[in-house]
N, C-alpha and C positions, 0 to 999 in steps of 0.2 A: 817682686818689683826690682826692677834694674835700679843699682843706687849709682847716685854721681862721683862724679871723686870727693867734692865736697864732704856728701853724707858718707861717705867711706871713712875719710881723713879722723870727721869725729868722731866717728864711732871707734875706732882705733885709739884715739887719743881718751875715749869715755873708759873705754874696756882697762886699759894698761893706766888707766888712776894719775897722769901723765898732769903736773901743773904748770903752767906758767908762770915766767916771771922776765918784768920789765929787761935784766940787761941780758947782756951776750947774744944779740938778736944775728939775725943776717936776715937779707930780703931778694926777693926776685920778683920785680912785677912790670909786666911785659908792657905795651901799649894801649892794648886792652886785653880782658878776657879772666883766665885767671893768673891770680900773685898766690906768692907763699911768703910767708911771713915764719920763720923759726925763731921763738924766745925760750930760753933756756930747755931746750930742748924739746921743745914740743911745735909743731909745724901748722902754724893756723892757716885757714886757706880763703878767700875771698876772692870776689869778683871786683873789673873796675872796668867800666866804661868812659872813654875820653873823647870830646864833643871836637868833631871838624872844625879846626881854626885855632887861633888861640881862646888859652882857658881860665877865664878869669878866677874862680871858687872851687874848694873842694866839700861836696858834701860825703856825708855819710851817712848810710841807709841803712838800719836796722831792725831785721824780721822780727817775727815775731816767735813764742813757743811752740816747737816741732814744727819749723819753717825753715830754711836755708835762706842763703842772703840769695840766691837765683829766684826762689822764689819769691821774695821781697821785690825782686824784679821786676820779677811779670804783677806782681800784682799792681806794683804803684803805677809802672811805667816810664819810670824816672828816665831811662834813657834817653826818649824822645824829649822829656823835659830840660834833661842837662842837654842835649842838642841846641835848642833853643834860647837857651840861658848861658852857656859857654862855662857850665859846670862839667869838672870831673865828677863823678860818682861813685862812690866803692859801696858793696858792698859785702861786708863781712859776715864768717860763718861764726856762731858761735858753738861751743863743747857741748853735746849730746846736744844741739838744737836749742839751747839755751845760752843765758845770757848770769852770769857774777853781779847783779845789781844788788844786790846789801840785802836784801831780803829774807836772806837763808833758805829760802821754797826753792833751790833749783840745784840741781846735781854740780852744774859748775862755783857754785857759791857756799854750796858743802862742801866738793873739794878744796877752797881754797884758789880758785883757779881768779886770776889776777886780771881781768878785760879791761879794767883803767888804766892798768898798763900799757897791755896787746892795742888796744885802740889810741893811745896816746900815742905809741911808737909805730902803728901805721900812719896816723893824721902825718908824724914827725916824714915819714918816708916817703910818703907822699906830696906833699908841701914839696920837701926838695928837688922830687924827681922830676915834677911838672910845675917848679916854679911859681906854686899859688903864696903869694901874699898872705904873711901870718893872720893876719884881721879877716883873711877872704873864708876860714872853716868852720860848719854849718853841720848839725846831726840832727836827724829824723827819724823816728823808728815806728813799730804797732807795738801794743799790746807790750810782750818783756822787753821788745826793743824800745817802746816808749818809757817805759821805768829804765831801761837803763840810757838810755840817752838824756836822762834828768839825771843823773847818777854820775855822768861824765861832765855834765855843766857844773855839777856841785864840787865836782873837787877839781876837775883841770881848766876853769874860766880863761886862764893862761891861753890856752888852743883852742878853745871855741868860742865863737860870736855872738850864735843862736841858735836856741833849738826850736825842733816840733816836734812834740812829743802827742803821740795818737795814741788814745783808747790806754793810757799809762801814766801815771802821778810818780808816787814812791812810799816806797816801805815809812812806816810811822817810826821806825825806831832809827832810821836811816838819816844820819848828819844833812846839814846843808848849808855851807857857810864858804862861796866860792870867794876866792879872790879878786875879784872883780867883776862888775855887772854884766848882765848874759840878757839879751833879748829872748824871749819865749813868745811862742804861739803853742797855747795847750788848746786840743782838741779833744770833746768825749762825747761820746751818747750819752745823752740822759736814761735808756733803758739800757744799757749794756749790762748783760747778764752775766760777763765773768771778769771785769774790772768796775766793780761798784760805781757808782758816780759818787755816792754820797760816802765813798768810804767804808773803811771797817774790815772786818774780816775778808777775803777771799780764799779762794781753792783754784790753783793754776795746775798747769800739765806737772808741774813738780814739786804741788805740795800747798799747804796753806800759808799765809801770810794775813799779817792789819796794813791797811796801806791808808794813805793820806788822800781826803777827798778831793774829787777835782776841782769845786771851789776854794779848796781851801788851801791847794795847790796853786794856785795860780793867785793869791792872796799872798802868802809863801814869797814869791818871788816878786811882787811887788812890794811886798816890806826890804826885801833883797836889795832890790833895786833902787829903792830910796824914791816908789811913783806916788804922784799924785791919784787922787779918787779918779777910777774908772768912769770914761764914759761910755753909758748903758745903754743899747737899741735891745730890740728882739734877739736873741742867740748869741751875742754878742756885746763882750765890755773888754772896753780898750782903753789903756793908761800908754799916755806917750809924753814925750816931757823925763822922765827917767833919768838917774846916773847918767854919766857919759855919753848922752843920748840914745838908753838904749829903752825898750818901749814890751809893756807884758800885756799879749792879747786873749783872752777865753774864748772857746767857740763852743758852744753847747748844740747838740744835734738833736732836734725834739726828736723823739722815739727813735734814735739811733740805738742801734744794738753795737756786738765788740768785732767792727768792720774800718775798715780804712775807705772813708767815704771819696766815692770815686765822680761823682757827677754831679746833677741839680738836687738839693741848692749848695751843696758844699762841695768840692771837688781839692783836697788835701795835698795833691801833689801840686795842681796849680798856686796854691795858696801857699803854700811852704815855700814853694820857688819865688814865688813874688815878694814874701816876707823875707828871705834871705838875701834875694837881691838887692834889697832897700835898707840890710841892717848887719854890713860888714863893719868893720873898725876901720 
């Protein structure tokens, strides 16, 4: 199988045991396509697409285990969405395909490998290159990318607005006490066969992990938030009214399995784009 530079890059940096850390950075990222990112010596690699016109938000998009952010790509289709929306878009690879979300189940969270940093200091790099408005930054991910995109709301509230976090909660043992309120839309299948809905144990691509159920996730962050009692339809409880107006929504997916729901009746990238549009600072 031809590998990309991407999946080169990591694998280079998996093999040579290589970790990151927040300073002594430099950056290159072009207009679009891909950036490089070097913290403390280790060279992360990412894609970033930039929407015709000006750009009001920057999201960030993050794959899922043994996915590349190109492949987070294609799968969501965010391009054509940031087109639409007059988002930047990056997204980022993570080390062997994985993601540092507190878990300890992943090769980069064994090594020690530091991605609330590498993601805090790209959001930082990005912001100033294309001029997006500190309140306008938005992360998204599946699966590890949804645990870690809970993971980055919990400790740098600072730089992000809101997340959507898909088919991903967080580790049970994993803090959460951000500095300031974070809009959420949590998304899960109710049948997802390798991010429990109801919690508990799992077994991912790098190991096992107890994670936090997705009700109780999304509960979690309405104690956070300081919301009032959800209101309940079918598939759906939504609390708005929130801290500093910000608003935590549930989407439960009857018989959804561990997929980034792409069409009727749920379609994840539209719904992230419209929730983010509606819930900058």
């Amino acid at each position: 199988m031809r590998l990309t530079a991407a999946r080169l890059l990591t694998l280079i940096a998996t093999v040579l045991g290589i970790v990151a850390a927040p300073a002594g950075f430099t950056a290159a990222a072009p207009a679009a396509g891909q950036g490089l990112l070097s913290i403390g010596g280790l060279q992360r690699t990412y894609l970033v697409h930039v929407p015709p016109g000006a750009a009001n938000a920057l999201v960030i998009n993050l794959h899922g285990a043994g996915l590349t952010g190109r492949d987070q790509a294609v799968t969501t289709n965010y391009d054509a969405i940031a087109d639409r929306y007059g988002f930047v878009v990056a997204y980022p690879d993570g080390v062997d395909l994985s993601w540092a979300d507190g878990r300890g189940a992943s090769v980069p969270d064994r090594q020690g490998v530091d991605d609330v940093g590498f993601l805090s200091t790209l959001i930082t790099e990005l912001t100033r290159q294309y001029a997006i408005s500190p309140g306008r930054v938005f992360v998204t991910g599946m699966s590890a990318g949804g645990f870690m995109a809970q993971r980055l709301a919990c400790d740098r509230a600072d730089l992000v607005a809101a997340v959507v976090p898909v088919a991903g909660t967080l580790g049970a043992a994993v803090p959460c006490a951000p500095s300031r309120p974070v809009s959420v839309l949590e998304v899960h299948g109710d049948a997802d066969p390798v991010v429990p809905f109801n919690g508990g144990p799992m077994v991912g691509r790098g190991g096992p992990s107890v994670i936090v159920s997705a009700p109780a996730m999304a509960d979690r962050w309405r104690a956070i938030n300081g919301c009032p009692p959800p209101v309940v339809t079918p598939g759906r409880a939504v609390s708005t009214g929130c801290a500093d107006g910000t608003e935590v929504d549930f989407v439960t997916i009857p018989g959804g399995g561990h997929v980034w729901p792409g069409g009727w009746p749920f379609d994840a990238s539209q719904a992230s784009a419209d929730f983010f549009a509606a819930h900058g600072r």
